[in-house]
N, C-alpha and C positions, 0 to 999 in steps of 0.2 A: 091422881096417879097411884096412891094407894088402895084403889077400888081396882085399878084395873091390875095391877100386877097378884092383888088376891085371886081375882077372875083366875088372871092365866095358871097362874099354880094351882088353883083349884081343877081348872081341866086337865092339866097335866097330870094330875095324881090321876085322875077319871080314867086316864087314855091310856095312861100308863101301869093299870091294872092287871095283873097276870088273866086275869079273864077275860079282856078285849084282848089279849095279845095272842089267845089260842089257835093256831092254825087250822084245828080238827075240833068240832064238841063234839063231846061226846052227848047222846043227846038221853040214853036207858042203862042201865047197870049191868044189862048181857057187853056191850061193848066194853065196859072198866073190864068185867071179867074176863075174855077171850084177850083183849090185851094182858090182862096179866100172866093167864097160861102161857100167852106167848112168847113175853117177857121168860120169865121161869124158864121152860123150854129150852131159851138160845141162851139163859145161862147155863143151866144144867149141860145142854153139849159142848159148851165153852167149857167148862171146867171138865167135862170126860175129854176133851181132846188135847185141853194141857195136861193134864195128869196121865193121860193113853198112848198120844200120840207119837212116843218112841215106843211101841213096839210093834211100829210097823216096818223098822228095821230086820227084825228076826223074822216075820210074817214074811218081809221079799225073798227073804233067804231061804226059807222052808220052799217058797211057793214056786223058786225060779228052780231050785233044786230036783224037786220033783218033777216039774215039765221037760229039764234037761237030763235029767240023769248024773246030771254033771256036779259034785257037789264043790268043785273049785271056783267054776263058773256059778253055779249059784252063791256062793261067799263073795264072789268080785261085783256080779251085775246086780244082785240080790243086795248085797250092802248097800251100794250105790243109790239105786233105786229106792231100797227103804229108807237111805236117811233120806233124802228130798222129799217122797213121802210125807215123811217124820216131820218132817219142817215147816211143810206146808199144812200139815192140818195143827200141830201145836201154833203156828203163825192164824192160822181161823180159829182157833180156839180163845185165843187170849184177842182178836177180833169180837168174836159172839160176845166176850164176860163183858168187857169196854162199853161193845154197843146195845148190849139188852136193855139198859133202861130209856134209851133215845128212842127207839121209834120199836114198832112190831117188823121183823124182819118177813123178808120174802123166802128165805131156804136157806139153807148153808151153806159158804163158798165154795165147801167142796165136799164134793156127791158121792155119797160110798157108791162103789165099783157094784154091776152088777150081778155078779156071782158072790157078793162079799155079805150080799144079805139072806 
């Protein structure tokens, strides 16, 4: 009895190894590294878009202003506008810090506009 329950714990440490348990190998050193830019990457724009992403409030304000002419309307719908904005990409940014070291991501939840590049 003491043979076999050494057995079973002995497989169990085996199986229970962080290196059978890898979903992905990595199998060359270019993959650790393009995962880590990766990595890097979506925190670096996790952390510009918490630290940034309130001023995209003033950004709707200047931007709605100018298309209107209107700068009352641009302070109402331009406000508005930018705090959602604001929220949404501070709410992806503190996303990207969170998830950078779980997996390599596919893009940002949210895609700068394209006149904004």
């Amino acid at each position: 009895m003491k043979k076999l329950c050494l057995i079973a714990l002995m497989i169990s440490i085996i199986a229970a190894n962080p290196v059978f348990l890898m979903a992905d190998e990595v199998t060359n050193t270019t993959d650790i590294a393009t995962y880590r830019m990766q990595m890097g990457d979506k925190f670096a724009r996790g952390v510009k878009n918490v630290l940034f992403g309130w001023t995209e409030a003033p950004k709707r304000i200047v931007d709605i202003t100018k298309e209107t002419k209107n700068p009352i309307w641009g302070l109402l719908a331009g406000g508005f506008q930018g705090t959602l904005k604001a929220l949404a990409r501070t709410i992806s940014g503190v996303s990207d810090i969170v998830t950078a070291p779980i997996t390599p991501d596919k893009g940002p939840l949210i895609q700068a506009d394209i006149g904004a590049q």
